[in-house]
C-alpha positions as CSV (number, residue, x, y, z in Angstrom):
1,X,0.0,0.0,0.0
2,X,1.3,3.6,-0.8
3,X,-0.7,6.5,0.3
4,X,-0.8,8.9,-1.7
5,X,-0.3,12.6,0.1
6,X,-1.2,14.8,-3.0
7,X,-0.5,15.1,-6.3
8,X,1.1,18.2,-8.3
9,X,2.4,19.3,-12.0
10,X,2.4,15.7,-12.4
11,X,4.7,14.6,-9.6
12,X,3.0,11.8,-7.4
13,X,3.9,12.4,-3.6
14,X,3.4,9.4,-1.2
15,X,5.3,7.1,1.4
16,X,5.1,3.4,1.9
17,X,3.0,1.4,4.2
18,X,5.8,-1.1,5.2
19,X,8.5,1.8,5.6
20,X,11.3,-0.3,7.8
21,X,11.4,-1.9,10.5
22,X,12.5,0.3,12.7
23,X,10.0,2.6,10.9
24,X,12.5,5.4,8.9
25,X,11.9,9.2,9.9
26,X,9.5,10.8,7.7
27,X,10.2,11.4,4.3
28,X,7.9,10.4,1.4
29,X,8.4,9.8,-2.7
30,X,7.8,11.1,-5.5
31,X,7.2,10.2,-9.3
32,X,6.6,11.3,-12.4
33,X,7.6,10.1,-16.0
34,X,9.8,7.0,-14.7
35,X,11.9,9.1,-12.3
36,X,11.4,8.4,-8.5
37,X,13.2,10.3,-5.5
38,X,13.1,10.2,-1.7
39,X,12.7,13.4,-0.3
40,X,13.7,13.0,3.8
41,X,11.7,16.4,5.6
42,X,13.9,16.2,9.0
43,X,16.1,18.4,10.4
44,X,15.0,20.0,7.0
45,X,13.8,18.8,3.6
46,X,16.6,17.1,1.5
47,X,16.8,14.8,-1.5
48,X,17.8,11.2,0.1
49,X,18.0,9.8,-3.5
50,X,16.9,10.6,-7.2
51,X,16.7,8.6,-10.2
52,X,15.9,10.1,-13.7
53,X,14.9,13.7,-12.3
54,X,17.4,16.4,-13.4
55,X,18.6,18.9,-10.8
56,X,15.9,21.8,-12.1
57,X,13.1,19.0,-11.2
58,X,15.0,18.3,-7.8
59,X,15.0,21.7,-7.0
60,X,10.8,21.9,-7.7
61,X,10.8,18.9,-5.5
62,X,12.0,20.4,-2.6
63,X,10.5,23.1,-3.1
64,X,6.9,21.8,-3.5
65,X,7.7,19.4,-0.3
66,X,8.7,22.6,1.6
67,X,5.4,24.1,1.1
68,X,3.3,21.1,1.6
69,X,5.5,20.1,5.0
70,X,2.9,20.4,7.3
71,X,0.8,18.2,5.4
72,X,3.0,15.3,4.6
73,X,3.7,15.2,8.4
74,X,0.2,15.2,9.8
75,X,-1.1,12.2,6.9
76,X,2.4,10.4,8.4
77,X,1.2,10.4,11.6
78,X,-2.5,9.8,10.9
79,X,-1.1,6.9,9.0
80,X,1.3,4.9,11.1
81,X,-0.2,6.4,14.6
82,X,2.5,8.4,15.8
């Protein structure tokens, strides 16, 4: 399962269900066109790991997580209960 957290200018942002065990910090991923990152948000939002996005789309990625922060964390937390 892979909840989705939103969707933007085609980029698909979402974390996994089964995200380690012990559970990861938070961070979620994103795709679009083939290319997938991991963006981690702690201490602040940072690029873990990106395949197939250029450094222009990197830079949109962060940039869009930045502003949807508070989001990503709260459906997180709704999710997994912490």
């Amino acid at each position: 399962m892979s909840p989705l957290v939103f969707r933007r200018d085609g980029f698909r942002v979402f974390f996994y269900s089964n995200e380690g065990d012990p559970r990861e910090p938070v961070h979620v991923h994103v795709r679009k066109a083939g290319a997938e990152a991991k963006v981690r948000l702690q201490p602040e939002p940072a690029i873990a790991r990106s395949h197939g996005f250029s450094a222009r789309e990197q830079s949109a990625i962060l940039a869009m997580v930045r502003e949807h922060r508070a989001e990503i964390e709260r459906a997180w937390h709704e999710h997994f209960g912490d």
